[in-house]
N, C-alpha and C positions, 0 to 999 in steps of 0.2 A: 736163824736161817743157816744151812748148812749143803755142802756140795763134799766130795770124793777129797777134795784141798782143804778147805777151810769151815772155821765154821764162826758166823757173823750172828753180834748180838746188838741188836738197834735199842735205841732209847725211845721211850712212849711218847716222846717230842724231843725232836732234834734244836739244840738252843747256842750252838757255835758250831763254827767253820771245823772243828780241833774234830781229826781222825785218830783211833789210836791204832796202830798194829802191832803184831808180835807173830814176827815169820818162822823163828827158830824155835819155840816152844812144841810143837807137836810131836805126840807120842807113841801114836799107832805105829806100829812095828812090824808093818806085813810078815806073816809068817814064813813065807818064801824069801823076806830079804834075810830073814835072823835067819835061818838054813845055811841061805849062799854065803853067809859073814863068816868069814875066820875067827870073828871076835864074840865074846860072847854077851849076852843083853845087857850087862851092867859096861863092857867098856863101850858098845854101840853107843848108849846115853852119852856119854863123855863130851858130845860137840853139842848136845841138846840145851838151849838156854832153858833149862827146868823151872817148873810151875810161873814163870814171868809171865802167861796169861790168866795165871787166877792171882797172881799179885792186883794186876789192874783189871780186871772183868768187873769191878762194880763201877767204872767210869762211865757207863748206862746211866748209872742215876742222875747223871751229873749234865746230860744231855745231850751226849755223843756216844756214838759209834766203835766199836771195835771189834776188827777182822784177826783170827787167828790161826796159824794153821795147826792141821789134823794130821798130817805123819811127818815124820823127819827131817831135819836137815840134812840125815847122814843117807838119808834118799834121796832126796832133793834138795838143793837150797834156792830157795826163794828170794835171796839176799844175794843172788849174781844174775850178771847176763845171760840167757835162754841161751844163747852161743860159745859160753865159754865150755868148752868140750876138752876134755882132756886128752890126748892122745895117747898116754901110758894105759889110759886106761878103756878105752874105746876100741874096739875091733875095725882094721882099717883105716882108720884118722892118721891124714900125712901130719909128722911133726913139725907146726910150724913156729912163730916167734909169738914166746907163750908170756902173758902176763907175770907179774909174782907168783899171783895167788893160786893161778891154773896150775903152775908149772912146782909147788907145792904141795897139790894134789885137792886144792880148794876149788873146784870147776863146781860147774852147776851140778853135777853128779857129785858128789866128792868119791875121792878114791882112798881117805883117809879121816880118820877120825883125831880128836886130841890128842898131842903128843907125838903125830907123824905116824899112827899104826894105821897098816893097810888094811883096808875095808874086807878086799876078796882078795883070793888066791890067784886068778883070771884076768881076764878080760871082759868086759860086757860088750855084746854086740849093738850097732847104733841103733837097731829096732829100738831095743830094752828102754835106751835112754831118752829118743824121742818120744814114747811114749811116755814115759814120764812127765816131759816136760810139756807134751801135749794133755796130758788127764791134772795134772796136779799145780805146774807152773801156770799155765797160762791161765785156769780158770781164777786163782788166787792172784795173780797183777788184773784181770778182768774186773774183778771184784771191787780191789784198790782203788783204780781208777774209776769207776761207777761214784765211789763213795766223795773220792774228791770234787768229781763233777758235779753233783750234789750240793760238794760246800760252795761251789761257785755259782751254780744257780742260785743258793739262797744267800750268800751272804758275799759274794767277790768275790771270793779270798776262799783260800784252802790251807790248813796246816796240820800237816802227820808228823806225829809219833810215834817212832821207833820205837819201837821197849824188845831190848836184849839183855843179857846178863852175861858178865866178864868172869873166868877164873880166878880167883885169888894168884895164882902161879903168872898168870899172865902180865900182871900189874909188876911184880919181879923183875921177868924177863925181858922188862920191855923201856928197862934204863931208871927204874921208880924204887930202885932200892935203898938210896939212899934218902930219901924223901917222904913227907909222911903222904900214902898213898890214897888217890883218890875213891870214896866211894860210889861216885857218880862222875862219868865220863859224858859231856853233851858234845854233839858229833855235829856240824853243821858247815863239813868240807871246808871249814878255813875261811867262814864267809860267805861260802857259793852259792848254798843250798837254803838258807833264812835269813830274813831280814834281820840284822844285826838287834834294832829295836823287842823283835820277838824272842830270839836267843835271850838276850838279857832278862825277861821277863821269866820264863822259862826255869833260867838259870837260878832266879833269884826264889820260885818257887820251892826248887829243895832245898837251895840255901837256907829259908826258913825253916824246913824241918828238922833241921841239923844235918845234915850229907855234906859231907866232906866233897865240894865239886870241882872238876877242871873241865875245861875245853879241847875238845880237838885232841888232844895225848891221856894214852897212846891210840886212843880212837876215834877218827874224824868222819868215818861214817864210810858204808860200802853202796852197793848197788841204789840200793829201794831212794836211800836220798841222794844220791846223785841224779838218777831217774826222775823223781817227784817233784824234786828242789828246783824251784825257777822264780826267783825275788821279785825279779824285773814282771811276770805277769800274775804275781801276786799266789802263788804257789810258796809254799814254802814247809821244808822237808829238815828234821830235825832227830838226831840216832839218841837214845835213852841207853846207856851200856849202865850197869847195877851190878856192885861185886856180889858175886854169889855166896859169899860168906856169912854177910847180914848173915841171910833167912835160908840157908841149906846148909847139909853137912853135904861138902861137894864129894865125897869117896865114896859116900851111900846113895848119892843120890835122894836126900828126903831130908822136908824141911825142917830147919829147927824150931826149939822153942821159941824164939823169936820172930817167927813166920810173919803170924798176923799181928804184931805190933808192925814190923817195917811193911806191911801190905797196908797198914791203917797211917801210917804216916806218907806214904809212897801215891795212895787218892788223897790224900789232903793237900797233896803237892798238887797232881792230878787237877783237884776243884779249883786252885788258883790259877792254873795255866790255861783249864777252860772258859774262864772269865776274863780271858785277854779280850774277846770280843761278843762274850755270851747278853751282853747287855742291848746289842746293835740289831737293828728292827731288821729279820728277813728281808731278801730285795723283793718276791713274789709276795710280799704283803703290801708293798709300798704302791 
């Protein structure tokens, strides 16, 4: 199933609560946006978490769900607030007391890609960008939410994964240099956003495949699980960050030879994380 946003592939039977997503993957490049870009197609990709939906697209088999999107982050992102607007970059928008992230140039448009390069020469006017967030944003959290709903009709309980991919550089930059750095970053707001008992679980999944894992640093998760994440009613929202080094060469853009070895160990992780509760009888069967 697919819409203008995203595009969603169900399992022939859905057999756990576990959503997977991947917001930052999408590729489509409207040709009107590569025009307006000062940048050209290879530095546009630069913010794209590349191919992390065909790492996990065969989590189908396994008996869930997962929703991906179909154009860009550096169009849209899916991973902020529908309100965070930036005002450098927005025609008209008073400047007011702006986030990090906004005020960075990471809004729900962005206005820049990896690295701090500007996107356009301009300004976009607020048409431009409500529409966006009107055709692309909303139908993909429409989606999300449909899907969780779902898990709580049939089983209580709802649990999404994140699945993003981290720069190599980032891991650097971000105080890990002296350390040996992590392959796998799980994001779970510090506690806020999953039950501690599932994070471990989770966690201890890539741990067996051998991923090098931490919590929470330098990624503790943005929008989608802050949003998602609620313990207390059995909600729970969980960020998947994956150096991209594994399985791409991050300069070109294109995966390595190691692609589908870390895609074949990354669903193996995937299958035990689905069996946190894949054993537990539907409630509409009960």
């Amino acid at each position: 199933m697919s819409n203008a946003s995203y595009l969603l592939k169900r399992p022939k039977q859905r057999t756990s609560s576990v959503v997977f997503s991947s917001p930052h993957s999408g590729r489509n490049y409207p040709k009107s946006f590569v025009n307006q870009s000062v940048l050209d197609p290879l530095a546009l990709r630069s913010s794209e978490d590349a191919f992390v939906d065909l790492l996990f697209e065969g989590v189908t088999d396994f008996g869930v769900p997962m929703i991906s999107a179909v154009f860009p982050r550096a169009w849209v992102d899916l991973n902020r607030r529908c309100d965070e607007f930036d005002p450098a970059l927005i025609e008209g928008m008073a400047r007011g007391q702006l986030n990090p992230r906004v005020a960075s140039g990471l809004g729900v448009v962005p206005r820049v890609v990896a690295g701090g390069r500007n996107i356009y020469s301009g300004k976009l006017t607020r048409d431009e960008v409500r529409s966006r967030i009107e055709l692309f944003w909303k139908p993909y959290h429409g989606a999300v939410k449909t899907l969780l709903n779902e898990a709580h009709a049939l089983y209580g309980q709802s649990i999404l994964l994140d699945c993003h991919s981290m720069p190599r550089e980032a891991l650097a930059s971000n105080g890990l240099r002296n350390v040996k750095r992590p392959e796998i970053v799980i994001g779970d707001r510090y506690g806020a956003s999953a039950d501690p008992s599932i994070v471990a679980q989770v966690e201890s999944a890539f741990i067996a495949e051998g991923f090098l894992v931490t919590r929470n640093m330098p990624f503790a998760g943005a929008y989608i699980v802050e949003q998602y994440g609620r313990p207390a009613m059995r909600s729970h929202a969980i960020q998947i960050e994956i150096d991209r080094s594994l399985y791409m060469d991050e300069a070109r853009i294109e995966p390595r030879s190691e692609f589908n070895d870390v895609r074949e160990a990354l669903l193996r992780a995937a299958r035990r994380v689905v069996s946190i509760d894949a054993d537990d009888v539907p409630l509409a069967a009960e």
